[in-house]
C-alpha positions as CSV (number, residue, x, y, z in Angstrom):
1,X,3.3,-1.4,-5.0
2,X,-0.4,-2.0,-4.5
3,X,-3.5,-2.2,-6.6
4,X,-6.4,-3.0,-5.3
5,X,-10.0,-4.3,-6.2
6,X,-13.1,-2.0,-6.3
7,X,-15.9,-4.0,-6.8
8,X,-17.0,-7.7,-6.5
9,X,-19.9,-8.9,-8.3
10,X,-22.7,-9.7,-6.2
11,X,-21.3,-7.9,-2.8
12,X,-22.0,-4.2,-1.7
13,X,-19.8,-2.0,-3.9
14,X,-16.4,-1.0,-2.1
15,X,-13.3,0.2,-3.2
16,X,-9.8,-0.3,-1.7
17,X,-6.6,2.5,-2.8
18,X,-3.9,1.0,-4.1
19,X,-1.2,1.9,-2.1
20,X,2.9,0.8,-1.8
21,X,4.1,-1.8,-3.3
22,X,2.0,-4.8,-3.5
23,X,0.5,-3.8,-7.0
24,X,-2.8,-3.8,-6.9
25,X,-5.3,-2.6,-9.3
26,X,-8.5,-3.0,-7.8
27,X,-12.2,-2.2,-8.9
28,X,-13.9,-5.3,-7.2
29,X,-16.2,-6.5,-9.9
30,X,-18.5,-8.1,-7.9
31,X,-17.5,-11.6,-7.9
32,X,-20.5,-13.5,-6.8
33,X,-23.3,-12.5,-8.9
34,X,-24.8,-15.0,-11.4
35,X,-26.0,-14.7,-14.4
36,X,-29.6,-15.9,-14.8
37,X,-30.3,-19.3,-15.5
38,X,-32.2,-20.0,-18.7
39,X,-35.3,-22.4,-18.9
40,X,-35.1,-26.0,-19.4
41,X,-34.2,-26.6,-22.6
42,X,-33.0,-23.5,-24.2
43,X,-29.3,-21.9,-24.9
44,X,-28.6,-19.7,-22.7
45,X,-28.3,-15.8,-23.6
46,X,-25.3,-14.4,-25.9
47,X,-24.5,-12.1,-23.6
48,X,-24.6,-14.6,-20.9
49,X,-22.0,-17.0,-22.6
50,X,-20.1,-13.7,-23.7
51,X,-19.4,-12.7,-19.7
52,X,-16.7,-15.2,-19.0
53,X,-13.3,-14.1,-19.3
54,X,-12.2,-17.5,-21.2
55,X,-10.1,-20.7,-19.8
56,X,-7.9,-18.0,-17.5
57,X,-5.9,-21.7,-16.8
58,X,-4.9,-22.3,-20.1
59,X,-3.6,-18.8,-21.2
60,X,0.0,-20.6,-20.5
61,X,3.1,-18.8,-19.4
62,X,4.6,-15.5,-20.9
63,X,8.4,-15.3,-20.8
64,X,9.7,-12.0,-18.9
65,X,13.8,-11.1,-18.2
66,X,13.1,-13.1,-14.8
67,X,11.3,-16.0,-16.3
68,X,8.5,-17.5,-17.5
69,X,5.5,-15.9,-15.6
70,X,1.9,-17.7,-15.2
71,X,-1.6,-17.0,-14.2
72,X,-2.5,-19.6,-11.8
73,X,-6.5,-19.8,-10.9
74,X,-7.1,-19.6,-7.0
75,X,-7.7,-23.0,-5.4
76,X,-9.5,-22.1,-2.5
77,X,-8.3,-24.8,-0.3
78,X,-4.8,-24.9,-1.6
79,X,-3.9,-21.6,-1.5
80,X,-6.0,-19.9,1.1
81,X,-3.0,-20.0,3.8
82,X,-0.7,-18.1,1.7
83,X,-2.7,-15.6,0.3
84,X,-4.7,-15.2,4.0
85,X,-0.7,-14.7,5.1
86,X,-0.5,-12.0,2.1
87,X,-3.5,-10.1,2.8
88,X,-2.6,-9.6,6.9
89,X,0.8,-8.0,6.1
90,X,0.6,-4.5,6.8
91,X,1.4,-2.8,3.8
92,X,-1.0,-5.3,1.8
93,X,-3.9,-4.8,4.0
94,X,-3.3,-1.1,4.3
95,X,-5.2,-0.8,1.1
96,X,-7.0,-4.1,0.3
97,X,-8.8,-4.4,3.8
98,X,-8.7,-7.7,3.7
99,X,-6.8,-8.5,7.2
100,X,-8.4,-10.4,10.0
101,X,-9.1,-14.5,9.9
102,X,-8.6,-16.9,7.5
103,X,-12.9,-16.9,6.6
104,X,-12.4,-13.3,5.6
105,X,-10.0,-14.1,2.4
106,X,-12.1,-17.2,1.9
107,X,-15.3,-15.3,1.7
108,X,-13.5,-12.5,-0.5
109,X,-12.5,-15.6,-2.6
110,X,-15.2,-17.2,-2.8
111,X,-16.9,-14.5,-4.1
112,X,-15.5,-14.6,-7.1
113,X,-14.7,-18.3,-7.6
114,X,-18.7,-19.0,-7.3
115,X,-19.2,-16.5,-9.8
116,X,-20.8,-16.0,-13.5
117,X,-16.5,-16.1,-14.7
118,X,-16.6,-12.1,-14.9
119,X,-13.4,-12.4,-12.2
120,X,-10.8,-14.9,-11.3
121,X,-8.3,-14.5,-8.7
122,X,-5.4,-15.9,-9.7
123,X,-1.7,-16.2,-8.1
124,X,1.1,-14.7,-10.3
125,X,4.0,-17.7,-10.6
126,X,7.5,-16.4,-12.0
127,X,9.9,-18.7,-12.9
128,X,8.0,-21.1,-10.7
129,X,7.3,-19.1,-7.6
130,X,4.5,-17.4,-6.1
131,X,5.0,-13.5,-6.1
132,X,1.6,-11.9,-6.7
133,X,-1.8,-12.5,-6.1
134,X,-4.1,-10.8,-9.3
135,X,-8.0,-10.1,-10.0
136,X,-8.3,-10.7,-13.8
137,X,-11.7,-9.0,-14.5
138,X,-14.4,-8.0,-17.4
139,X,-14.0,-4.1,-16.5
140,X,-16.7,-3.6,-18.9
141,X,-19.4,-5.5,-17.0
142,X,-17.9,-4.0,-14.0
143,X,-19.5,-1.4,-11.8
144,X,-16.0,0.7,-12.7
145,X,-17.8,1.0,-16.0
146,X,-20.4,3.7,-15.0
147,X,-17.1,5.6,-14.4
148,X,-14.9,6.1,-17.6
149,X,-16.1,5.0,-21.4
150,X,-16.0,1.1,-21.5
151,X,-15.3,-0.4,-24.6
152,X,-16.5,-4.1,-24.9
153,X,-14.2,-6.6,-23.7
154,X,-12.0,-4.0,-21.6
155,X,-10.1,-6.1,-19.0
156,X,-9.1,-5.0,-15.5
157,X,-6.8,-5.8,-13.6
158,X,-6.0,-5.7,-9.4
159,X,-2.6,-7.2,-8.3
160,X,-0.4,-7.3,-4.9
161,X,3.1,-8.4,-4.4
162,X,2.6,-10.5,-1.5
163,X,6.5,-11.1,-0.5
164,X,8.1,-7.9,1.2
165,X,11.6,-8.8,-0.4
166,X,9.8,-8.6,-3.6
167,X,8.8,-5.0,-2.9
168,X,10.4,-1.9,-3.9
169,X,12.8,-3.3,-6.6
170,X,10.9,-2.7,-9.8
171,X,9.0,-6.1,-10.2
172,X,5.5,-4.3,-10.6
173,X,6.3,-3.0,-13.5
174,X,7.4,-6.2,-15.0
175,X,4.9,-8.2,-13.8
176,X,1.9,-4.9,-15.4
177,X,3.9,-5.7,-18.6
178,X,3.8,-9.4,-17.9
179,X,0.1,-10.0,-17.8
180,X,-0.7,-7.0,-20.6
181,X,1.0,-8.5,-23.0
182,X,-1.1,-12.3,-21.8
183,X,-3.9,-10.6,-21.8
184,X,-4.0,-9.4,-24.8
185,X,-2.4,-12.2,-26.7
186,X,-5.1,-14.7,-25.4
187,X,-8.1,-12.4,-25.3
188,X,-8.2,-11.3,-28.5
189,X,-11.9,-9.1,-28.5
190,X,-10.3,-7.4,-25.7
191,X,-8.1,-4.1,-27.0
192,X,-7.7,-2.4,-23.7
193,X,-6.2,-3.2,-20.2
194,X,-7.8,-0.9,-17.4
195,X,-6.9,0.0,-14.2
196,X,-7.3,2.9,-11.5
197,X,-4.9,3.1,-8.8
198,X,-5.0,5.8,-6.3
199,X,-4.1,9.2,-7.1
200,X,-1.9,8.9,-3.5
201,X,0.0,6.1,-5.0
202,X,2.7,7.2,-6.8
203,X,4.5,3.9,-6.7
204,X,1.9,2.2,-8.3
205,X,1.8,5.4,-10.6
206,X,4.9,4.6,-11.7
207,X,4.7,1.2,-11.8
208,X,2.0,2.0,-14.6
209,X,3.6,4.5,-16.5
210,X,6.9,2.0,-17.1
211,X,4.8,-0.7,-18.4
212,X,3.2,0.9,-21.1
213,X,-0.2,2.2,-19.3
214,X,-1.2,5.9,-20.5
215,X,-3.1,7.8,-18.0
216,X,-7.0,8.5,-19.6
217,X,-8.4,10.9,-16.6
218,X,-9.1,11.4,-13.0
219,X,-12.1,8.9,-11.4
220,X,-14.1,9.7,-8.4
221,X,-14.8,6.3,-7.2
222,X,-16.4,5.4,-3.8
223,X,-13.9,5.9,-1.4
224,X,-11.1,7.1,-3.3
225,X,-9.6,9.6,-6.1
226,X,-7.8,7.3,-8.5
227,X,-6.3,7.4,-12.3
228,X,-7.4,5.7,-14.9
229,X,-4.8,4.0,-16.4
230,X,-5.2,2.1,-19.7
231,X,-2.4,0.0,-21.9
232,X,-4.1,-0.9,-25.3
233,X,-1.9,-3.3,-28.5
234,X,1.0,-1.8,-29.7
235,X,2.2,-0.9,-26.7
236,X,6.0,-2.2,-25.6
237,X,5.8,-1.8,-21.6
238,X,9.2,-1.7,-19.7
239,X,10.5,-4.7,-17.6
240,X,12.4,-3.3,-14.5
C-alpha cells in the first residue's frame, strides 16, 4: 500500500498517488524552505518557533500486536542506501517518482532534513526492524492546506512499505494505527491526522478506513484525485 508525499517545502509543488502497497500518504510539504531569520538580538517570531513538529526522536516507541514500533529520524548518510534501494522498487516508485541514482533520494532528503522542522522523514522500526519509510508533516503549514479546512496543528502523514514481503498482508493498517495513536499522544495541540491518498488506490483506501481514518471529501490536487482522510482522538483504529 502506498502513500505518497505532495509537497516539499521550498521545492516546486508536486504530488505523487499513492498507489499499492507501500503506504504512502504524501502531500510534500515543502521540506527545504526556512523560516526567516530574526535580527541580531531578538527572539525569533511565535509562529516561527511554533512550525517545528517537536523532538520527532524522542516521541519513543508505541507497542502494536507485532511489537514495539518507532519513528526513527532519517540520517542521511546512514540510511540513504536502503531507502535509495526502497524508492527504485517498482511498486514504490510507481507512485513516489523517486527512482533513478542515489543523489535523487538524497536531494529529496535533504530537502526536508535542512528544513525549518515542518517535515521529517523518518524510517518506521517494528520490533526492531526497518519496514517503512514515513514523512511526518505540519499539514497545516502545508501547501495541502489551500485544499481542505486546516485546523492548527493538523499533522500529515506519507508512508511506504519498503520490503515486498511486507506488502499485501495488512501491516499498513497497523502501522496508520501505529503512528496515529504517537502522534497524537506526543503532540498534544495537534487533534487531527490528515492524509489524501489517491482515489485509484483502494488498498491504501482500505488501509485507512481499518485504522480509524474517516473520509472528509474528494481533493483535486495537482496531479491527482485523492480523499481526504482524517483520524482525530477517540478514535480505536484496527491492527491487521
Amino acid at each position: 500500500m502506498q502513500g505518497q508525499p505532495a509537497h516539499p517545502a521550498a521545492r516546486p509543488r508536486r504530488t505523487g498517488r499513492p498507489g499499492r502497497h507501500p503506504v504512502r500518504v504524501r502531500h510534500r510539504r515543502q521540506p527545504g524552505a526556512r523560516p526567516v531569520s530574526a535580527p541580531s538580538g531578538t527572539r525569533a517570531p511565535a509562529r516561527a518557533r511554533s512550525d517545528r513538529l517537536g523532538d520527532v526522536a524522542g516521541w519513543g516507541p508505541v507497542a502494536t500486536p507485532d511489537g514495539p514500533f518507532l519513528l526513527l529520524p532519517v540520517r542521511d548518510r546512514e540510511h540513504l542506501g536502503l531507502l535509495h534501494r526502497w524508492m527504485n522498487d517498482p511498486v514504490v516508485a510507481e507512485y513516489w517518482d523517486l527512482a533513478g541514482p542515489p543523489a535523487r533520494t538524497e536531494e529529496h532528503l535533504r530537502a526536508q532534513t535542512g528544513g525549518d522542522g515542518r517535515s521529517v522523514p523518518c524510517l518506521g522500526l517494528l520490533d526492531g526492524r526497518p519496514t517503512s519509510y514515513w514523512e511526518i508533516y505540519r499539514a497545516d503549514l502545508d501547501p495541502l492546506a489551500d485544499h481542505y479546512a486546516a485546523r492548527p496543528h493538523d499533522t500529515g502523514v506519507h508512508l511506504l512499505i519498503g520490503e515486498a514481503a511486507d506488502r499485501g498482508r495488512g501491516l499498513g493498517t497497523l502501522l496508520l494505527d501505529a503512528v496515529a495513536r504517537l502522534v497524537l499522544d506526543r503532540r498534544p495541540g495537534c487533534l487531527r491526522l490528515v492524509a489524501e491518498p489517491d482515489l485509484r488506490n483502494h488498498a491504501s483506501l482500505g488501509a485507512f478506513r481499518k485504522a480509524g481514518f474517516r473520509r472528509a471529501g474528494t481533493l483535486e490536487l495537482p496531479g491527482k484525485r485523492a480523499a481526504l482522510m482524517i483520524r482525530g482522538r477517540g478514535v480505536v483504529g484496527g491492527t491487521h
